[in-house]
C-alpha positions in Angstrom: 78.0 -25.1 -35.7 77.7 -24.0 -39.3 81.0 -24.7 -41.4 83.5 -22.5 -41.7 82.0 -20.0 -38.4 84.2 -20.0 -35.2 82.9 -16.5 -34.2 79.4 -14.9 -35.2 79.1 -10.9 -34.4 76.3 -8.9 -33.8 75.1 -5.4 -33.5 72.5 -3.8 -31.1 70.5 -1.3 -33.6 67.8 -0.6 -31.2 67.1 -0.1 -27.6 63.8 1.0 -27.5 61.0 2.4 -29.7 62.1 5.6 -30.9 65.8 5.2 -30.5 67.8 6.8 -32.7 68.4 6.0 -36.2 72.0 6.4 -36.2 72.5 2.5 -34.8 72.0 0.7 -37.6 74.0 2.7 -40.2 76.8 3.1 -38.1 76.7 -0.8 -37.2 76.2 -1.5 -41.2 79.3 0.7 -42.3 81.7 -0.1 -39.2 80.3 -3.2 -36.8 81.8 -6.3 -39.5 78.4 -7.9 -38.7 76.4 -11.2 -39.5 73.1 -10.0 -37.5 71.8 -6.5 -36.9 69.3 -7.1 -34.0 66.5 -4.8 -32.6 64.8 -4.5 -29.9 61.5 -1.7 -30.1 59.0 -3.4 -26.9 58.3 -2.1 -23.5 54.9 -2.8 -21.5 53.5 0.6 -22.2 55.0 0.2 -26.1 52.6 -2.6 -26.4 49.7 -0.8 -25.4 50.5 2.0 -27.3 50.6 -0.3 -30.3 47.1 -2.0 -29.4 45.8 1.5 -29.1 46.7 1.9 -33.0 45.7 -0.8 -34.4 42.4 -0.6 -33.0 42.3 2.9 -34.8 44.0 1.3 -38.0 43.8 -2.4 -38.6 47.1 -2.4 -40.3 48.7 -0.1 -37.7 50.2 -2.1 -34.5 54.1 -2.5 -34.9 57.0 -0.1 -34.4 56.7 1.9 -37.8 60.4 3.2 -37.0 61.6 -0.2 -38.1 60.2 0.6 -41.7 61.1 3.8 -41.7 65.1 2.6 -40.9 64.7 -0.4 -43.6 63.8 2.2 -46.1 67.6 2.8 -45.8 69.1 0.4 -44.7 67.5 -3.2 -46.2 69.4 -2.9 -49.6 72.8 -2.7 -47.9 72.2 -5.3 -45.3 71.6 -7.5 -48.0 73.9 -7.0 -50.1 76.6 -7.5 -47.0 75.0 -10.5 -46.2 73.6 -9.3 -42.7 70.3 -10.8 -40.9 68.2 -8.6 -39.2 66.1 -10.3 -36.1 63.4 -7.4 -34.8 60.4 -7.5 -32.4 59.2 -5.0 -34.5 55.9 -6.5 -35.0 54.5 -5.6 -31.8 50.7 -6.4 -31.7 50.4 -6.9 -35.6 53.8 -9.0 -36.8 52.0 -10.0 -40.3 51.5 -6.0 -40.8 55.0 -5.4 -39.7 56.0 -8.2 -41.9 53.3 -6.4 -45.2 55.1 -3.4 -44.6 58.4 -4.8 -45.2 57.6 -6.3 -48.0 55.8 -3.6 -49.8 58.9 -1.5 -48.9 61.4 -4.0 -50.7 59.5 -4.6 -53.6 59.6 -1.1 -54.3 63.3 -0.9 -53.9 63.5 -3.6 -56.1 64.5 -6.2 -53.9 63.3 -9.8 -52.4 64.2 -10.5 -49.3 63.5 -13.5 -47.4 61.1 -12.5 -44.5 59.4 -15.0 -41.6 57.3 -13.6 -38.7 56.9 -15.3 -35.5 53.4 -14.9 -33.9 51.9 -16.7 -30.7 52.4 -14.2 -28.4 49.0 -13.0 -28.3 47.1 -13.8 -25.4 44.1 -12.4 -25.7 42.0 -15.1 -26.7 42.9 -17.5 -23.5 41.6 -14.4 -21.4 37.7 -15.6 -21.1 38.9 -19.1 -20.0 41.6 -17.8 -17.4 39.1 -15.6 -16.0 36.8 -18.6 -15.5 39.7 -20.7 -14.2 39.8 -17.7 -11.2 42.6 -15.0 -12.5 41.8 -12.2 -11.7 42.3 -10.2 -14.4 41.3 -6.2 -15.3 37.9 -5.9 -16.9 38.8 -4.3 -19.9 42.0 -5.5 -21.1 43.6 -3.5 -24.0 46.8 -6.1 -24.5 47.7 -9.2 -23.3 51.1 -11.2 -24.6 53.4 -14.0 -23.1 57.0 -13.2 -23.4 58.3 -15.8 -26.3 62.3 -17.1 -26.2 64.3 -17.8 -28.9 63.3 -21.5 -30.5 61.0 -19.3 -32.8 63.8 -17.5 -33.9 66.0 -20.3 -34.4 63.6 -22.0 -37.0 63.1 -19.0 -38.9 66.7 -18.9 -39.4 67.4 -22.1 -40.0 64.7 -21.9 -42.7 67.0 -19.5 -44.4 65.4 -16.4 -43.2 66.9 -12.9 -44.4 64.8 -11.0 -41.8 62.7 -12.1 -38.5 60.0 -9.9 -37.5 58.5 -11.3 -34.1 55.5 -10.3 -31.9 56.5 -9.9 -28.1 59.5 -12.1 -27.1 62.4 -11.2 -24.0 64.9 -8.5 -25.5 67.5 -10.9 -25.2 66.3 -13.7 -27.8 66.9 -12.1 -30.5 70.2 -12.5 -30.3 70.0 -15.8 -28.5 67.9 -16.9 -31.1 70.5 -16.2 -33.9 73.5 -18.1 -31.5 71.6 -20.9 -31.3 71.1 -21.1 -34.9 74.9 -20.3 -35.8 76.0 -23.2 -33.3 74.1 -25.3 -33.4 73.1 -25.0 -29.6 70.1 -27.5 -27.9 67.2 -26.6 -25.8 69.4 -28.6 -22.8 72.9 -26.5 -23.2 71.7 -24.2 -20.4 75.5 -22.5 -19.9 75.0 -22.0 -23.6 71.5 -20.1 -23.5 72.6 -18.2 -20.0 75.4 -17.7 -22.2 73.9 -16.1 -25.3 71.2 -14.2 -23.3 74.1 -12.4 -21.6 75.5 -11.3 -24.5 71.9 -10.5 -25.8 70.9 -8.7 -22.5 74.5 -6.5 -22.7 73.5 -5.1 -25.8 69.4 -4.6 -25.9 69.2 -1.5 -24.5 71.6 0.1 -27.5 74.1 2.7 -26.2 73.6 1.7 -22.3 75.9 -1.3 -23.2 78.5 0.7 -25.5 78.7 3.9 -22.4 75.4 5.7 -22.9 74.0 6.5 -19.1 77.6 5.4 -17.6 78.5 6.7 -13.4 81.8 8.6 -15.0 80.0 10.1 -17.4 82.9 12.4 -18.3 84.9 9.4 -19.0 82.8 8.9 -22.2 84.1 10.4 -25.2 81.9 11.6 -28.3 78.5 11.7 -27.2 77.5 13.0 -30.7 78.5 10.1 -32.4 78.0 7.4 -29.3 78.7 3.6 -30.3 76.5 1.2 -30.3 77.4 -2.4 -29.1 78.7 -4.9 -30.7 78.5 -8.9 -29.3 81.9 -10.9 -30.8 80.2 -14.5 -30.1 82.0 -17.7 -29.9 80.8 -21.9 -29.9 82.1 -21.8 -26.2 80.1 -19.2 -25.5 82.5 -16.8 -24.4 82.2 -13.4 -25.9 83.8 -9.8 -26.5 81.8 -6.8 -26.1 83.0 -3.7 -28.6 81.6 -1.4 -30.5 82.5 -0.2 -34.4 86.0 1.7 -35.1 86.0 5.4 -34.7 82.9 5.9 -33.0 82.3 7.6 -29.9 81.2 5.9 -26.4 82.6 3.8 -23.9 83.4 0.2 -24.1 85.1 -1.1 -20.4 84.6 -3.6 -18.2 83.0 -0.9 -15.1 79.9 -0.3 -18.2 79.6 -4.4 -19.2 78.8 -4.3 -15.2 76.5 -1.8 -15.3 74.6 -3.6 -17.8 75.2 -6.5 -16.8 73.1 -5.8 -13.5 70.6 -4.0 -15.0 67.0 -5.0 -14.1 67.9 -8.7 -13.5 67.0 -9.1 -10.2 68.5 -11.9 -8.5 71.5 -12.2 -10.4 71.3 -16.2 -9.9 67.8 -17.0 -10.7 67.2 -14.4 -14.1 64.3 -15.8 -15.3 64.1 -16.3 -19.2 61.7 -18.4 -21.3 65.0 -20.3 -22.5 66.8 -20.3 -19.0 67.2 -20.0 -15.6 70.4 -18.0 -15.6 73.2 -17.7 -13.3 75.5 -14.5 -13.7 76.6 -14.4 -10.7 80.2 -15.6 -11.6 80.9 -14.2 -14.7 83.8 -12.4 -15.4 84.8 -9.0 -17.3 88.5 -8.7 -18.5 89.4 -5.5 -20.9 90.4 -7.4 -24.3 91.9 -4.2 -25.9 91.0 -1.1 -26.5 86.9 -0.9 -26.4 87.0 -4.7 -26.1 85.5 -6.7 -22.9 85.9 -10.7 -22.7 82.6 -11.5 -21.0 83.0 -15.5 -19.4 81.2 -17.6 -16.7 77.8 -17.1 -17.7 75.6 -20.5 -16.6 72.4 -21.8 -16.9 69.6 -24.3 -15.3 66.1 -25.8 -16.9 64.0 -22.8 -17.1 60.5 -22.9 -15.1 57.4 -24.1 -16.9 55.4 -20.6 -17.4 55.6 -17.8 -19.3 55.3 -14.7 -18.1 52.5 -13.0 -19.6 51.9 -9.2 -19.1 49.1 -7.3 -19.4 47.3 -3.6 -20.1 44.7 -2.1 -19.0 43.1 1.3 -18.8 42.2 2.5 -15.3 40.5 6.2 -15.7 42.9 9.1 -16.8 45.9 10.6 -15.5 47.8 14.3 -16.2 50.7 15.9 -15.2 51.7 19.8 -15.3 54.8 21.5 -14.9 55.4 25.4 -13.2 58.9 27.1 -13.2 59.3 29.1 -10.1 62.5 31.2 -10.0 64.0 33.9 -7.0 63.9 33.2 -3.6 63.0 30.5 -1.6 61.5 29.0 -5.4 61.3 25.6 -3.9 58.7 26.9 -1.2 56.9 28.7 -3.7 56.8 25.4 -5.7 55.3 23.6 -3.1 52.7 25.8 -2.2 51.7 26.7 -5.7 51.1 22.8 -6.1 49.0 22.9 -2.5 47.0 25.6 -3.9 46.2 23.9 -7.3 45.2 20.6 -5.2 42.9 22.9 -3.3 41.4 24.8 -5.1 40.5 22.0 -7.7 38.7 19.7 -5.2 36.7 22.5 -4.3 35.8 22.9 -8.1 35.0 19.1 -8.0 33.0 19.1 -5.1 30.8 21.8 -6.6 30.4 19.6 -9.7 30.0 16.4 -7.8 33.0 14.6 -8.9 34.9 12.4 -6.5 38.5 13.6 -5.1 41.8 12.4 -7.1 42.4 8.9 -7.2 46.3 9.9 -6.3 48.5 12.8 -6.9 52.3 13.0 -6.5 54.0 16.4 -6.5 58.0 16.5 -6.7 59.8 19.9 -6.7 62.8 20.0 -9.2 66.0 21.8 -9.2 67.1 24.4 -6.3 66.6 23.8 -3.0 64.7 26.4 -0.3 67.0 29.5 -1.1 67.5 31.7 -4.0 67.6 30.0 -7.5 64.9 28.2 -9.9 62.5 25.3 -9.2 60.1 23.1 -11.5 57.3 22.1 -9.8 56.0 18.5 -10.8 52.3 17.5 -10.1 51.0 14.4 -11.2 47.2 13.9 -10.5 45.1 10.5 -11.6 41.3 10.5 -11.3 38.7 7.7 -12.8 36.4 10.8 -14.6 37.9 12.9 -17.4 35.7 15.8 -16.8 37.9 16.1 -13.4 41.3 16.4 -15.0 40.1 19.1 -17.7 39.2 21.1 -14.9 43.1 20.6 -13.0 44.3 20.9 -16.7 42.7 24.4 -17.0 43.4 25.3 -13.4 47.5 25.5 -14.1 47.6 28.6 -15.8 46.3 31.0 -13.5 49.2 30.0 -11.8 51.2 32.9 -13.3 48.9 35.5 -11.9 47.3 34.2 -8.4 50.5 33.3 -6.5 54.3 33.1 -6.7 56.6 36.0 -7.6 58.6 34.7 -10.3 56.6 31.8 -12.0 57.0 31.5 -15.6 57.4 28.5 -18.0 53.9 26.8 -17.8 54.8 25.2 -21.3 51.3 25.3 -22.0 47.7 23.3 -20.7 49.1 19.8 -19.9 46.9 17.4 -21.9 44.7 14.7 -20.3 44.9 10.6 -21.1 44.4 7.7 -20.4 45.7 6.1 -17.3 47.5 2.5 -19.2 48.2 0.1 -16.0 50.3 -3.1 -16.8 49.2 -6.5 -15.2 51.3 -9.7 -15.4 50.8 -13.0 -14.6 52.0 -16.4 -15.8 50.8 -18.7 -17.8 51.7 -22.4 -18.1 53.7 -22.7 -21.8 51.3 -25.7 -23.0 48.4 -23.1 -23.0 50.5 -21.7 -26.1 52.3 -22.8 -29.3 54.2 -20.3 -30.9 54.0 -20.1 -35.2 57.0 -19.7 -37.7 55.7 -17.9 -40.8 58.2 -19.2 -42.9 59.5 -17.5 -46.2 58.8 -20.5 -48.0 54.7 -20.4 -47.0 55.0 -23.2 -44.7 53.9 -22.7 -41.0 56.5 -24.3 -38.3 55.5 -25.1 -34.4 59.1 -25.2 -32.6 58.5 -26.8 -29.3 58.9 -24.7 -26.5 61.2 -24.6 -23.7 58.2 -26.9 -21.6 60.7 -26.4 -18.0 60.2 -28.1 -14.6 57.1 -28.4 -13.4 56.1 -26.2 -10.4 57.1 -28.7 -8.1 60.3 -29.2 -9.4 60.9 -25.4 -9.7 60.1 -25.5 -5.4 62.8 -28.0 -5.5 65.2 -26.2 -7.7 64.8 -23.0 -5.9 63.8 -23.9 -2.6 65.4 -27.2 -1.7 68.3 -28.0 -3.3 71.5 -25.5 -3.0 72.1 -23.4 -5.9 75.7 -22.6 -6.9 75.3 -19.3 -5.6 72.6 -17.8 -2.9 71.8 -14.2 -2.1 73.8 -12.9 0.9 72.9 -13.8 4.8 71.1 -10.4 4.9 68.9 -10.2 1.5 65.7 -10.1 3.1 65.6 -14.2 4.5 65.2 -12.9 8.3 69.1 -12.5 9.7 69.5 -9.5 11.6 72.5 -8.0 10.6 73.5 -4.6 12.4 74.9 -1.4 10.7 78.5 -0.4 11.9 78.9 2.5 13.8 82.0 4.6 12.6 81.4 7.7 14.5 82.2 5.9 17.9 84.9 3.6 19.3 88.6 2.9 18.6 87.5 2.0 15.0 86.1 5.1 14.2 89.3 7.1 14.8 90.1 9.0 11.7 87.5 7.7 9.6 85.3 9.9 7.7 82.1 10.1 5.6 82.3 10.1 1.9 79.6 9.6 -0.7 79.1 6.2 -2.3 80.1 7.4 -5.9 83.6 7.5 -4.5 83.6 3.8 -4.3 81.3 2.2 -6.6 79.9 2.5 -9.9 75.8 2.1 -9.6 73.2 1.9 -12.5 69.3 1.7 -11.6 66.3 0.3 -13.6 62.6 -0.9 -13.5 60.5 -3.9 -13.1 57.4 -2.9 -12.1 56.8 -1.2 -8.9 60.0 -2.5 -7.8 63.8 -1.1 -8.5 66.7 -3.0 -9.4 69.6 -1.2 -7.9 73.6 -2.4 -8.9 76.0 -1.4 -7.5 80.0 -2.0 -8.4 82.6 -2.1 -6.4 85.2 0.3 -8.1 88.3 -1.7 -6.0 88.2 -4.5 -4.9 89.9 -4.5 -2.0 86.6 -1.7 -0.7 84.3 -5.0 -1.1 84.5 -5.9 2.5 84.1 -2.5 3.6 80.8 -1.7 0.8 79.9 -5.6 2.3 79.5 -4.3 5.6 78.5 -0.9 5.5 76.0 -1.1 2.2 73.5 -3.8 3.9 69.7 -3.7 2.9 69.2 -2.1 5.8 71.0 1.1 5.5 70.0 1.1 1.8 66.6 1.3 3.0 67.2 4.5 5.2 68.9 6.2 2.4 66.1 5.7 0.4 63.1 5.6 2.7 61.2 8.7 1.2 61.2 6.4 -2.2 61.3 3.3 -1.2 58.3 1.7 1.3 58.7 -2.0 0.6 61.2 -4.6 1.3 65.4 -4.5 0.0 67.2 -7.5 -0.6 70.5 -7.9 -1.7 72.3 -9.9 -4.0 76.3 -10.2 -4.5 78.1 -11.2 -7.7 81.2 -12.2 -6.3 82.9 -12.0 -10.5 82.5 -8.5 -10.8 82.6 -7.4 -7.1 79.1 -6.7 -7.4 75.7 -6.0 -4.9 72.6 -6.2 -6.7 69.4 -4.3 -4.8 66.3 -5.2 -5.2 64.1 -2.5 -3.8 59.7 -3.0 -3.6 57.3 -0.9 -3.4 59.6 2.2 -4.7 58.5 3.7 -7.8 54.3 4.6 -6.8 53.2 1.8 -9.0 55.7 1.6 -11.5 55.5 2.6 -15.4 52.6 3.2 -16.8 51.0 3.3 -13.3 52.8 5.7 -11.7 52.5 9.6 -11.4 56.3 10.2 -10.2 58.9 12.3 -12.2 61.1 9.2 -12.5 58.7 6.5 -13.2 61.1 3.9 -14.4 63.5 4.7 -11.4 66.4 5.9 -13.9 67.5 7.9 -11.0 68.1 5.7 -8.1 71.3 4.9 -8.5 71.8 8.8 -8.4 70.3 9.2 -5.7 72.0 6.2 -3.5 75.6 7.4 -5.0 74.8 9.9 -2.5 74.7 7.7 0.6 77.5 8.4 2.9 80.1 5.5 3.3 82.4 5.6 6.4 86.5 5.3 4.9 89.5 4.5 6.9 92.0 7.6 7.5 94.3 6.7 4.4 91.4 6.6 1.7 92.0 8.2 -1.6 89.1 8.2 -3.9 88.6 5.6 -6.3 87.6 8.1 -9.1 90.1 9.1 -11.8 
């Protein structure tokens, strides 16, 4: 640990590419901090980026990060804050031109290192030979780097860290690990420090941006976002700066806590295998959570690679519909457009849609307004000018009362993500340094495959998923309506019981789910089984459910396949990241005991 530190604090500036740019200043002027940390990279970000940089060679990283140094890099200096980004997307040494350019304008000299290795696109001819299957034309392919990188830039003296593609988590891992002094082997450390990294990478989500009690959280305007209080032990507090507005309690650390992890025992990182199932959330104050119990085991010898591709060309248009019965009209409108396109295509000799997904938004059957949604992917572009041309008439063949076309929806390029992994000694990740030097940190090597199978499938964990996540024990769904235990009891919806925030990986959805008492686990235990959770959800869902429980936070985690039509870039639905699952299995009806009050303030 560095002299003098016992506590190391930093800010969460940046969720996503594009977030706002009100993060950093507010963090700078109110958050106390020693690192301001962003985080700009999704799959589809990364194609995007690829997609640039083949137009502009010294295009391919989130611009937004230059645009928010241009006011912000002087004063972060000055205070003595570090600023760890992925900002560098495809092209870190362009990120890393930009920078500079930008501070010697200002005046100013900061120290910057860039981590690169990432990037596998040159390994792609020999995997393919090696028999991985991989997409013929591949637009970007990078492994997802941990934190060592990010250490030795620091400990090189490093004012700012740009990086390539690493997990969201490691840049603030990265800078823990620096601070403390922490080894490759602490693995309750890392689990640790990626907690606290994971809690507040997605920007406001961690400080009450997207929270179940919505109402709950003040100031919208002027939300917080997070702040990670960080100690040796690795215990942390979760807050956000004074006088801001958001919601810092231990029901939204859960949320976060569960979001898109998986299995809450086996989180894969590049760093760590981590275990949260036993961690703990106690308030620590007003706006303050004490986040414990975090732990750790040898991560697994691969890194997970993931991949874009282009697969032919998708489009999606949008009709408002409003009077009676507007969600019939909706629906037919859409039936009409399929039509009457394919006809057009068969005329021109074109092939039928590759897929199409229509959704109907807003009112139901009777009187009121409906959006129609319909998504349409086909490998020819030629076939999707013609649907995009075919939307308008809309307003004059069909529906009473359809307005709001909001003009011919454009055509582009279907972006598909593939992932794989990728054994770390295929790659060595460079350190830039300020200095001119180049570093190699060794990587996080793991267990070898075979002692993964023995980690995970032969020796007993500290916590397993429960009896009924999907390992083949029948497990029956009670029966309330019938019987001397059903007297009295009646339905109410989920949301009256649990908190529940939803997210993506792929085409599968990671579902938590919070017990808002916890004397209502038993009854969520029995009644909220992957089976049931399958029913609710069976017109989204066509794949397998398995649960997962986090006995420190009275916690389910569901892990849902098959549920978002592909997932992503991939997918045609109106929620393509599965944002609103959780909504929609808030609404499942839970049978309650004749003396339940809700659990909802």
């Amino acid at each position: 640990m560095r002299a003098g530190r016992n506590h190391v604090r930093i800010g969460g500036a940046s969720g996503f590419w594009g977030d706002s740019a009100l993060g950093p200043r507010q963090l700078l002027d109110g958050g106390e901090l020693d690192y301001l940390v962003f985080d700009y990279l999704a799959e589809l970000t990364m194609s995007l980026l690829a997609a640039a940089r083949r137009k502009q060679p010294e295009l391919g990283y989130a611009t937004d990060f230059i645009d928010v140094m241009r006011d912000e890099l002087g004063d972060a200096l000055a205070r003595g804050v570090r600023i760890v980004a992925n900002a560098g997307g495809i092209n870190p040494q362009g990120c890393a031109a930009a920078l500079r350019a930008l501070a010697a304008e200002q005046g100013l000299a900061p120290r910057i290192a860039v981590v690169e290795g990432d990037d596998v696109s040159a390994l792609l001819p020999a995997l393919r030979e090696e028999g991985i299957e991989l997409p013929a034309t591949v637009l970007s392919a990078n492994a997802y780097l941990g934190a060592l990188p990010i250490k030795a830039a620091l400990d090189a003296g490093a004012d700012v860290v740009i990086t390539g593609r690493c997990v969201d988590s490691a840049v603030t891992l990265g800078a823990l690990m620096h601070e403390f002094g922490w080894s490759a082997d602490d693995y309750d450390l890392l689990a640790a420090g990626s907690l606290a990294g994971h809690l507040i990478e997605c920007g406001c989500q961690g400080s009450g941006g997207l929270f179940t009690d919505w109402e709950e959280v003040p100031d919208w305007a002027n939300s917080g976002y997070p702040v990670v209080e960080c100690r040796a032990d690795g215990s942390f507090v979760l807050g956000k700066p004074e006088g801001t507005g958001g919601l810092v309690s231990p029901a939204v650390a859960a949320e976060q806590l569960l979001y898109e992890i998986g299995d809450p025992a086996r989180y894969l990182l590049p760093d760590v295998v981590c275990d949260f199932t036993h961690v703990t959330l106690m308030k620590d104050g007003p706006q303050r959570v004490l986040v414990q119990g975090a732990r750790g085991n040898a991560p697994t010898s691969t890194y997970k690679v993931s991949a874009t591709y282009a697969d032919g060309f998708r489009s999606a248009a949008q009709l408002t519909v409003v009077g009676h019965d507007a969600g019939r009209k909706a629906r037919r409108s859409a039936d009409a457009i399929l039509a009457r396109t394919r006809a057009m295509f068969a005329r021109a000799g074109l092939a039928d849609y590759s897929a199409t997904n229509m959704d109907v938004l807003g009112a139901a059957e009777g009187f009121g307004q409906a959006v129609m949604w319909l998504a349409v992917a086909h490998p020819q572009r030629a076939a999707l000018d013609i649907f995009a041309r075919e939307i308008a008439p809309a307003g004059t063949s069909w529906a009473p009362g359809t307005t709001g076309f909001g003009g011919r929806p454009s055509v582009s390029p279907a972006i598909k993500q593939f992932s794989f992994l990728l054994d770390k000694t295929r790659l060595q990740p460079l350190v830039h340094l300020p200095d001119g030097t180049t570093a190699q940190p060794m990587s996080h090597l793991g267990v070898t495959p075979e002692m993964r199978h023995e980690l995970f499938c032969a020796t007993p964990l500290r916590s397993r998923p429960c009896p009924d996540s999907g390992l083949g024990v029948p497990v029956m769904t009670p029966r309330w309506d019938t019987g001397p235990a059903g007297a009295g009891w009646r339905l109410v919806p989920l949301i009256e019981l649990a908190w529940a925030r939803s997210g993506d990986k792929g085409d599968t959805s990671n579902i938590g789910v919070i017990a808002r008492h916890p004397d209502d686990l038993p009854l969520l235990r029995e009644q909220l089984t992957p089976e049931a959770v399958a029913v609710h959800l069976a017109d989204k869902v066509h794949g397998a459910v398995t649960r997962y429980e986090l006995p420190g936070i009275q916690a389910f985690n569901f892990v849902c396949e098959q549920a978002l039509g592909g997932g992503g870039m991939a997918s045609l639905r109106h929620d393509p990241l599965g944002k609103g699952m959780a909504q929609w299995l808030l609404a499942m009806p839970v049978a309650v005991p004749p003396n339940f009050t809700s659990r909802r303030t």
